[in-house]
N, C-alpha and C positions, 0 to 999 in steps of 0.2 A: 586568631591564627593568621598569621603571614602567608599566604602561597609562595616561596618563590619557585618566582615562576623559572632468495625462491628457496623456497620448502624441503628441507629432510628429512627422509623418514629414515628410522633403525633400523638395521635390517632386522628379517626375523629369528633371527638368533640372538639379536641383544633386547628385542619386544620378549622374547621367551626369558631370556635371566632378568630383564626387570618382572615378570610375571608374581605374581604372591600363592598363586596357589599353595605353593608349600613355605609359603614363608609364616612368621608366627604373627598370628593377626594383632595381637594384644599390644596395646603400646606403652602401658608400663613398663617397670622394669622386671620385678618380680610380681609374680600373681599376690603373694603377701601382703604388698604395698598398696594393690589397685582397689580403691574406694567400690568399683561394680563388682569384687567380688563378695561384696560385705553380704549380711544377714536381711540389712535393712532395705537392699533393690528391691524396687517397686516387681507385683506380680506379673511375669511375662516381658521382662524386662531384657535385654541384649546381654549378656557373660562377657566376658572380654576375649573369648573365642569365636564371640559371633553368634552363640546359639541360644537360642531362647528358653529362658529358664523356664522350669515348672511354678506353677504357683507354692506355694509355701504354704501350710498350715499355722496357724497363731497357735503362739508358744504361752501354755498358762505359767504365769510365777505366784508362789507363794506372797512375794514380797515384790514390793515394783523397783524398777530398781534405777539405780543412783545414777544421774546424772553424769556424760562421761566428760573426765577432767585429764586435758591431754596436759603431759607432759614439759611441753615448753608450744607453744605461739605458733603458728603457722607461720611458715615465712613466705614471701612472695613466688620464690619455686616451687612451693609445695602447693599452693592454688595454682598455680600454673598448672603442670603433671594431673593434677583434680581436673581441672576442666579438658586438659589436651586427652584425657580418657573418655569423659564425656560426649565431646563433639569426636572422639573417633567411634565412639558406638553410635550417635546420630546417626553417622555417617556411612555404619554401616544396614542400618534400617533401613536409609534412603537407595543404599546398594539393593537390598534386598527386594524393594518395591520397584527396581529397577528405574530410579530417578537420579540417573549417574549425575548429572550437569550438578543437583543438591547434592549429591556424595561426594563429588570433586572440593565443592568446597569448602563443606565441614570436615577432607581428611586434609585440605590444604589449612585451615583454620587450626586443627588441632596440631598440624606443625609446627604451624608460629608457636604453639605454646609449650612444642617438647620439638627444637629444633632437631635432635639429634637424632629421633626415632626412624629407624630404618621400614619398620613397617607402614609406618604412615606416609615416609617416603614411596614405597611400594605400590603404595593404595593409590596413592598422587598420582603417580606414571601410570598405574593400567586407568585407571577411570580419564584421564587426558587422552593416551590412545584409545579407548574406545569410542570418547567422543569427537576424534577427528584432530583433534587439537596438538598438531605435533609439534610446535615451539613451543609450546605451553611444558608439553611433556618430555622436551630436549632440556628446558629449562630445570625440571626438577632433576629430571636423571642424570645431570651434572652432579647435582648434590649429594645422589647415593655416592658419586668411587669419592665423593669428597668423605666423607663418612667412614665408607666401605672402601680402600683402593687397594682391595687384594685382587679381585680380579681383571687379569692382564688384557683378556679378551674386549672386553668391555672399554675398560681403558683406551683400546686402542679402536676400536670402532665410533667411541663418541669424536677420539680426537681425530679420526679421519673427516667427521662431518664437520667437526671445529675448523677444521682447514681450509675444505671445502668452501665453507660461509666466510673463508679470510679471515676468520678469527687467529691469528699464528699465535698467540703469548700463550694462549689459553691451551690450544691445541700440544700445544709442546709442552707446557706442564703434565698434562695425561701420560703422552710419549716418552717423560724423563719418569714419571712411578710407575708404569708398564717395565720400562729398561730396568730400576730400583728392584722389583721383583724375577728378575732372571738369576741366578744364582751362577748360571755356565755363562761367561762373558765369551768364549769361542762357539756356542750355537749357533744356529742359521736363524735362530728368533731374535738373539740378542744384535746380530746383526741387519737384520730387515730395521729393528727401530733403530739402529744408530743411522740408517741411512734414512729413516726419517726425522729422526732428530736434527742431524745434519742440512736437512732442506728448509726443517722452519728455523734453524740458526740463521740458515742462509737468507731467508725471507724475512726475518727482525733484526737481520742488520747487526748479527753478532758473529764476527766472520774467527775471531781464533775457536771458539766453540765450533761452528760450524767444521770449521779446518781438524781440528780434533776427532769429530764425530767420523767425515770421511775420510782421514788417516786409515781408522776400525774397517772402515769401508775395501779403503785399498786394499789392505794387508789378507783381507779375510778372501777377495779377489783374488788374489795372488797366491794363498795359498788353502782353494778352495777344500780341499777335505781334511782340513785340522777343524775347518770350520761349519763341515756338514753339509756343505753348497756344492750340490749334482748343480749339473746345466743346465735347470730349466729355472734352480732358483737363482744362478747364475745374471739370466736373463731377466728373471723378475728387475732383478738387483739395477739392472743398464737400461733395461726397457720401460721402465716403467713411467711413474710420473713427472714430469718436469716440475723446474723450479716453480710455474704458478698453480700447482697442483692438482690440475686440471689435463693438459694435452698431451698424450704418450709422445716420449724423447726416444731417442735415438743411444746404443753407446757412445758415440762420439761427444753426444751431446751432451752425456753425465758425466764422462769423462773430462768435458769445457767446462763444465759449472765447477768438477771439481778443482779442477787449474785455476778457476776464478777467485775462489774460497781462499787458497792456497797463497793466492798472489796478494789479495786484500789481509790477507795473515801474515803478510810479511815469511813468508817460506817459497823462496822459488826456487829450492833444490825439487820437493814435492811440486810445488808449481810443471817444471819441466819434467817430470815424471810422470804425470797427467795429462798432456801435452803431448807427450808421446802417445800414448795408449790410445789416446781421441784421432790421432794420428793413421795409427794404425789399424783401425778400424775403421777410417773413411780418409785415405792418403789426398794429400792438397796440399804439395811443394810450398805454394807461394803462401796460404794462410798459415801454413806450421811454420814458416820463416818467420811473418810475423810473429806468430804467438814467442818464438825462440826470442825474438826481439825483445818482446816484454818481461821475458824471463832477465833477460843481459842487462837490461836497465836499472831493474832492481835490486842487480847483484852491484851495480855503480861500476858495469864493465860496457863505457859507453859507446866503443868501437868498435866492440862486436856488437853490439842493439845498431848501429849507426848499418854495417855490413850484413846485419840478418834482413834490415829492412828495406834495401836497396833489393836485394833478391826479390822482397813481394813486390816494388813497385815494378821494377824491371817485368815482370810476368802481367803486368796490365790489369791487376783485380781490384775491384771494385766493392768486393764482397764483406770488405768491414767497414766499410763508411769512412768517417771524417776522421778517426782514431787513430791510425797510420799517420797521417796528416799532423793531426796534436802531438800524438809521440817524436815524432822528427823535431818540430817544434822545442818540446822540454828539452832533447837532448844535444839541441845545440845551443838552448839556452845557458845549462849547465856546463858545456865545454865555452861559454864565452863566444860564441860565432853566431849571434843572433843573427845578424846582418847578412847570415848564408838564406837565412830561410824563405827570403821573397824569390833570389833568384832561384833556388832549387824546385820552388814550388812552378815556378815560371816556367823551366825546363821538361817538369815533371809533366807538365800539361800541353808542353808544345809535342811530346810524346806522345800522350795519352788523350786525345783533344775530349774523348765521349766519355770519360772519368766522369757523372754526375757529381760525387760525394768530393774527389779532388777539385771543379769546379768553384762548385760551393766553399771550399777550406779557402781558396785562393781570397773568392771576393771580399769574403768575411776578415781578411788577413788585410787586402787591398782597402776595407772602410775602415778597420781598425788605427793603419796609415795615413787615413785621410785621402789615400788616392780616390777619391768620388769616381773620378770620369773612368778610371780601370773596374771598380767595382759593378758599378751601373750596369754596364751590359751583362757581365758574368750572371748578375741577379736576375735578370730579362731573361733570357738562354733558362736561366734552373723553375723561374715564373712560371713559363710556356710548358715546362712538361707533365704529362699530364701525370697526377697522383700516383698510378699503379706504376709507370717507370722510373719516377727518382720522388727521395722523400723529402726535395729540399724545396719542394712547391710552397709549404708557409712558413720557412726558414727565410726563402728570396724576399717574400711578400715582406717579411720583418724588416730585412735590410733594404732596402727601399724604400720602404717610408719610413725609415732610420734618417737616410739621403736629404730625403726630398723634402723632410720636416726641419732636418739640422739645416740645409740649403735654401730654406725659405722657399721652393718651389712649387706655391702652392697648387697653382694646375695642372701640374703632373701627380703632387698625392693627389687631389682630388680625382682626378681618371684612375689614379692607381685602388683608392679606396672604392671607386667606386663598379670597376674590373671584380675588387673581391666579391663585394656584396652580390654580385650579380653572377658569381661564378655560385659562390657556396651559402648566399641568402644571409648572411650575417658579417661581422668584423671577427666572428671568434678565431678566425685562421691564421691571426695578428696575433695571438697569445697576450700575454699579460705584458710582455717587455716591447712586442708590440705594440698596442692598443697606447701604452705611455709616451711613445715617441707623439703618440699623436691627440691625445686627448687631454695632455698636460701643458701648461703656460698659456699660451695666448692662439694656440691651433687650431684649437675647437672656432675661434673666432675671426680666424684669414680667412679659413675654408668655408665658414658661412658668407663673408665676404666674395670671396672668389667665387661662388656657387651665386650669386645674389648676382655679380656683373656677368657672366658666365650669361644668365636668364636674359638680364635688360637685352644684353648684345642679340641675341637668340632665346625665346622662350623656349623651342621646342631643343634647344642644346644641351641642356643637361638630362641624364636620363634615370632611369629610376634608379638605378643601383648608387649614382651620387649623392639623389636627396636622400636616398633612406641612410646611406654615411653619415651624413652631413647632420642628419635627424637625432641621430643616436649619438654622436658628439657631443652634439645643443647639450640633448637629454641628463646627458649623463654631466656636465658640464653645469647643471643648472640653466640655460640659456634657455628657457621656457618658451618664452618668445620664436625666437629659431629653429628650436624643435617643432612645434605646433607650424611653422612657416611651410615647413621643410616635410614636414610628414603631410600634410595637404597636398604639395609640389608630389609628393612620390605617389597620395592616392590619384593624384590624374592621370598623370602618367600610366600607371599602372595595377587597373579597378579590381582585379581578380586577388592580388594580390591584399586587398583591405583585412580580413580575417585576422591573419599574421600580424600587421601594422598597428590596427587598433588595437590589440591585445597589448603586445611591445607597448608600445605607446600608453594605454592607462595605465599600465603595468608600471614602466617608468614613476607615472606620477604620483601613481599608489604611494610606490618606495620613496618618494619625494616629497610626504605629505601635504600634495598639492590633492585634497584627495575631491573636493567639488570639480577641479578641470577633470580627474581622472573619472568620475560619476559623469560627466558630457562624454567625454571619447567612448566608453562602455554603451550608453543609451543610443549615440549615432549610432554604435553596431548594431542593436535591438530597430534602432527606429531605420535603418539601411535595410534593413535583412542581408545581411550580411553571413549570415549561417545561418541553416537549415531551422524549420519553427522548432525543430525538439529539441534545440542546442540550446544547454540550459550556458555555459559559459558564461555570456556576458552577463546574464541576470545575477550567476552566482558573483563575478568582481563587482559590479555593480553591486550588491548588495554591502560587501566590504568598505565600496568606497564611502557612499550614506551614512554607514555606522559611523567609520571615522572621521566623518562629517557633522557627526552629532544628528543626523537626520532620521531617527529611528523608526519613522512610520515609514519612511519610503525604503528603509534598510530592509524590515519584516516581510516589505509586499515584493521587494524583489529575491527575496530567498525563497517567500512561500512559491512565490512562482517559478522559480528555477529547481525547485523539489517535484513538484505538478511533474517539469518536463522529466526529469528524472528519477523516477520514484526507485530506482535501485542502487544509488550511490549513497552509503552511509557519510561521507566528505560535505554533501551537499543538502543531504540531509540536518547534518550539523550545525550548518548553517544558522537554519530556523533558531535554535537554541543559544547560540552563540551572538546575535542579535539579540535577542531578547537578556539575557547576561548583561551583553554589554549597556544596555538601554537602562540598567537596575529592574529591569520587572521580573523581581526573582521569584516571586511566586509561579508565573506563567513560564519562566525560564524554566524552573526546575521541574514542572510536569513534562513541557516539552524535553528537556532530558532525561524522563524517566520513561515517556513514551519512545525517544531514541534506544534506549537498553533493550525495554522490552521486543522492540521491533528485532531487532539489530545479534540480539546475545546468543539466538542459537548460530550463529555463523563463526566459520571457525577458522577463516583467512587473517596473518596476522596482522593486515593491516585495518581489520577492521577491529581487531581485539583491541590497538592501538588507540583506536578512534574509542573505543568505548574505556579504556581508561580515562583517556581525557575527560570525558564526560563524568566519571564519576568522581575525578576531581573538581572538577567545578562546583558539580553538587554536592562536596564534602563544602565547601568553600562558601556555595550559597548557606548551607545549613546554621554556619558558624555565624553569618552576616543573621542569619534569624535566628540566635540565640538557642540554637537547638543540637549543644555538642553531642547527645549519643549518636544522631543520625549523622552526622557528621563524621563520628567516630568509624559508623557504620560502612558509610560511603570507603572512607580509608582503605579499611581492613580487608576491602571486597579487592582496591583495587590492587593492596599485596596478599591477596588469598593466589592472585592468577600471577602476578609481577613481585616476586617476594623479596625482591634486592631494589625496587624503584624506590631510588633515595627522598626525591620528592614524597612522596606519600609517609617513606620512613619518618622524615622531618616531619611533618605537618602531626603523623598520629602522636608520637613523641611531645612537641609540643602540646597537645591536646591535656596528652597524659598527665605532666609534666606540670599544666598550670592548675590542674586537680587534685594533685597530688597522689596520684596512683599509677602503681606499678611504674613507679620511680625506675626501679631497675632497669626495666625493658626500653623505659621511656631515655635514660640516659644512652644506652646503647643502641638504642636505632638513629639518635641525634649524633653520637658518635659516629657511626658511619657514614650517614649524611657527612658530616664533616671532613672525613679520610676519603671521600672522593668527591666536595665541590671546597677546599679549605679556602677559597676567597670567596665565601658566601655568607654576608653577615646575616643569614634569616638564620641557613645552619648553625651559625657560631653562637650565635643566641638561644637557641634551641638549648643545646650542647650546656650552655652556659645555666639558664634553667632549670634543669633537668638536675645539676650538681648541684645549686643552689636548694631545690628544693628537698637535696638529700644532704643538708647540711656541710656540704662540703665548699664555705664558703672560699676561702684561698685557690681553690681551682676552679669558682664559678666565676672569679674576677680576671682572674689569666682570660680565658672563654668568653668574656663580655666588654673587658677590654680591647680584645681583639676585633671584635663585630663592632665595637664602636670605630673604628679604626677603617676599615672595611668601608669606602666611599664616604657620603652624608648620611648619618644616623637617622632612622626615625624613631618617635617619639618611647615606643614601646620598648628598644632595646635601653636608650637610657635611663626609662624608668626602671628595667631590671636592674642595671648597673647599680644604679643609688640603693635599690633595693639592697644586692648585696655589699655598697661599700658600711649602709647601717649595717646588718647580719655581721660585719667584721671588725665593727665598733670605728669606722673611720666617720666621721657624722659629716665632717666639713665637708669630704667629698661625698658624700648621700645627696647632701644639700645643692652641691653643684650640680649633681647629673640630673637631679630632680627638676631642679629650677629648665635647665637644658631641654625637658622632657618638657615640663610647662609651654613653654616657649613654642615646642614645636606645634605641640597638642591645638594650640589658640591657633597658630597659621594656616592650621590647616582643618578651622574651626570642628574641633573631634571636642565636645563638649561634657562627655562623658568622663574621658579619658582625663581632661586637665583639671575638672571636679579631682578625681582623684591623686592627683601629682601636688593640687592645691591641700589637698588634706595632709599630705605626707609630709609635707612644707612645714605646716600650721602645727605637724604634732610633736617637731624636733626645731624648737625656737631656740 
């Protein structure tokens, strides 16, 4: 096998309809069919109601009798169904002994093998919530209204949490079969979810849907009792949550978003009818001028957008940013009068000199020009103020060392980079279109230069916040040397700060597979005391760096001792195992990750559930490396019993399945879906490819394996499949090529096993 490689709870009202109390515990489909109802269960055995049967008296026959001869073969779903009964009566003995943690997951086990059973869905969600586990149990209670999506309530309570966690595609799928089941499109139901429809339109970026949904929205406003909306549902309607889902809005404010929707919909008749209402609910001459503005623009009526928006500047507002600004911009672009826009802006500000956001649009207008020497101070002025008064503090920061990079002047970026770091502790304030003016071409290496004569002239002249710049340019830049110079220059400078530095800095090297320099940065911290004695941190990178060092005894000793200091982080814990993994000592690897679960499994924060998948993928992984597929199989199943859609696991059991030749079915369709959601993943596509082959369907195992061969540089094992099935298709010359391909690789990468057999396949089609 191939590896390729905050908390909601339900309310309780949707914990009480996932409840099973009265739901039907049995998870066949009729009791007629279910093998536990038979004659032949064992004495004292589970029913498929849950109740323990009475023992049975033995039946005397005259005659013994005849061996039962079924009808036609069991098919693969019919073992299935057989065992998904099974592990759901395990499952509910372990309920019974009150060993929910083993009832979770022989009723999550018995799902996989009857995905569709509602009660064993049922059984899933209570025994998750009662043991704490409420992702675990958000995860399955998805699947009931997938199953089940008659009920609207529900529908709409998971999709509020869906929201909630940003999930929007998902959450609005709920919200559109909740809406599906309303029958009265004029209710005050059917309109609460069109205006929540409407907001996760609005938040995935599907703005004429959106625009649609709050059309319903408007209408139902306007003419509140066709549509069952007294005043308080009214106010729900305006009040309630804003676009990010989260902070109560304002009417004005739902009334903007809907103008928003309206306008990206290309509708600015609605557009300014929205615009109104937001209006009039919180009157603002100068911003409804604008807003009118952007109505007129869109109508291509660019005299009046040109005379709405002379009204807002004229009133001296501040209060939309640089947008006013942009809009003047297109619309004299579009009347051909580009050449108005410097002086208008010019004007605009000898009016308004404390305009921040007008400021800003000038400079940015003035470097666009090329005018440097007009832009430069404008940028200075918006620099200096502080964060909470204008937002164009690392806007200016950008256009300045835009300047001062395109102008060669390196000793002003360098004071300028080095103001930032020293303002806000890092270069992130530069953003990404930032950071490029200056850590791209040959900048990273004047400013080491100008920073190196900057010293000779004055040692104590450069200060911390330029070397640590200057540092992180090197770094990032490759300039190792420089980095290491520069990161020294800024621990003198400034001692307290080391913590931060050396972190940054091995960190750097880490990602740089410089990983012995970054194993010295990491130990100075240890051998400095530089953090506190219980700060496992450096021991834990240090551990990392060793490993990919190839240095596996010092990798071990610095994990075990960074577990010591922290014996409650599962992260660091991991460690230990993950080391040993990587060193091959699978034997010791895989206790130590079995003692990780064990320690680890009753916690029920998701990111420790996280951490213990991982782990039991490894040890699906080590298993396979020690020729030991059922545990292997084992490891899998456990980690889609809790994760039932983790495509990773899907692929690897699938493949397992797949080269055994069992449960073909299941094994083609979890490779399947591995595949529908990583399709440039040639382990998937091999899988997939597999799985078909080994159900005879060779013409679609070759589409599927020609594909994965296709997919980067092959290794060995997919074109041995290939050949595999181009013999299965009677093409032999191509068997023989992919074979030979497979040879080839098999020897480079001395897998001696493997090219034995690619040489046999060879040897037996001459």
């Amino acid at each position: 096998m191939r590896v390729a490689s905050p908390k909601h709870c339900l309310t309780l009202a949707a914990i009480a309809w996932l409840s099973v109390a009265a739901a039907p515990p049995a998870i066949a489909r009729t009791p007629e069919s279910s093998p536990a109802a038979s004659e032949d269960a064992p004495p004292g055995a589970a029913s498929p109601d849950g109740k323990q049967e009475s023992p049975k008296k033995s039946i005397e026959l005259d005659e013994a009798p005849e061996p039962f001869t079924p009808e036609r073969p069991a098919t693969e779903l019919d073992r299935q169904r057989v065992e998904a009964l099974s592990l759901f009566a395990a499952g509910r003995m372990k309920e019974q002994h009150e060993d929910f943690a083993a009832a979770l997951r022989l009723y999550q086990r018995a799902l996989r093998h009857d995905p569709r059973s509602l009660p064993a869905l049922r059984q899933v969600v209570a025994m998750a919530f009662k043991l704490d586990r409420v992702d675990e149990a958000f995860r399955y209670a998805l699947k009931t209204v997938e199953i089940d999506p008659s009920d609207a309530s529900m529908l709409k309570q998971l999709a509020a949490l869906l929201s909630a966690r940003g999930e929007y595609e998902q959450a609005l799928k709920l919200v559109l079969q909740a809406m599906s089941l309303q029958t009265d499109k004029k209710s005050a139901g059917y309109v609460l979810l069109a205006m929540e429809s409407g907001r996760l339109y609005y938040l995935t970026e599907r703005p004429r849907e959106a625009a649609d949904a709050f059309s319903v929205v408007m209408s139902a406003l306007d003419h509140g009792a066709e549509y069952g909306l007294d005043a308080r549902l009214q106010k729900r309607l305006l009040e309630g949550r804003g676009p990010d889902g989260k902070s109560l809005t304002t009417a004005d404010r739902t009334y903007e978003m809907f103008a928003e929707v309206f306008l990206a919909a290309d509708r600015p008749d609605a557009a300014q009818a929205a615009f109104e209402k937001a209006n009039a609910a919180r009157p603002d001459p100068a911003v409804h001028a604008y807003r009118l503005a952007r109505v007129e623009a869109q109508r291509k009526q660019t005299a009046a957008a040109l005379e709405s928006l002379e009204k807002y500047f004229a009133a001296h507002d501040a209060s939309q940013g640089t947008a006013p600004y942009e809009l003047l911009g297109k619309l004299l672009a579009d009347s051909e009068r580009t050449d108005e826009l410097l002086p208008r802006l010019e004007r605009l500000r000898a009016a308004d000199p404390q305009n921040s956001p007008l400021r800003y649009h000038l400079a940015e207008q003035y470097r666009a020009a090329k005018q440097f020497d007009k832009a430069e101070p404008l940028y200075v002025e918006a620099a200096a103020e502080p964060p909470t008064e204008g937002a164009h503090q690392a806007a200016a920061y950008q256009g300045l060392a835009a300047i001062y990079s395109e102008t060669r002047r390196d000793d002003s970026l360098l004071e300028l980079l080095g103001e930032i770091v020293d303002k806000t502790g890092g270069l992130e304030a530069l953003g990404e279109a930032g950071k490029q003016s200056v850590a791209g071409g040959d900048v990273p290496a004047r400013l080491a230069a100008a920073a190196r004569k900057a010293r000779q002239a004055d040692p104590n002249s450069l200060g911390y916040g330029a070397c640590v710049a200057v540092a992180l340019l090197a770094l990032e830049d490759k300039r190792f040397d420089a980095a290491d110079e520069f990161f020294n220059a800024a621990l003198k400078v400034h001692r307290d700060s080391a913590k931060g530095l050396l972190q940054t800095w091995g960190i750097g090297l880490l990602l740089s597979d410089r990983f012995e320099e970054a194993a010295k940065v990491f130990q100075r911290g240890i051998d400095e005391r530089v953090l506190p004695a219980d700060d496992p941190t450096f021991h834990y990178f240090l551990s990392s760096a060793y490993a990919m060092a190839e240095k596996h005894d010092e990798a071990l000793a610095a994990a075990k001792h960074a577990a010591v200091l922290n014996d409650k982080s599962i992260q660091i814990a991991a460690r230990v195992p993950w080391v040993l993994y990587h060193s091959k000592r699978y034997d010791e690897a895989a206790r130590a990750y079995r003692e990780l679960i064990a320690r680890f499994d009753s916690e029920r924060s998701d990111a420790v559930r996280k951490e213990l998948k991982t782990a039991r993928l490894v040890l699906s992984n080590i298993a396979v490396i020690q020729n030991d597929v059922p545990q292997a199989e084992e490891w899998l199943e456990e980690v889609l019993d809790e994760y039932p859609d983790d495509v990773s696991a899907k692929n690897d059991l699938g493949y397992l399945w797949a080269d055994q030749g069992k449960n073909l079915v299941r094994a083609w369709e979890m490779a399947r879906d591995a595949v529908a959601a990583e399709p440039e993943n040639a382990a998937y596509r091999d899988s997939l490819g597999w799985a078909l082959f080994k159900l005879g369907r060779y013409d679609e195992a070759l589409v599927e394996l020609k594909k994965a061969v296709d997919i980067g540089e092959p290794d060995g094992v997919i074109l041995e499949h290939l050949g595999d099935a181009y013999k299965a298709a009677g093409q032999v010359p191509l068997a023989r090529e992919a074979w030979q391909r497979a040879l080839a690789h098999f020897e480079k990468h001395d897998e001696a096993e493997k090219a034995g057999r690619a040489r046999e396949k060879l040897a037996a089609d001459q």
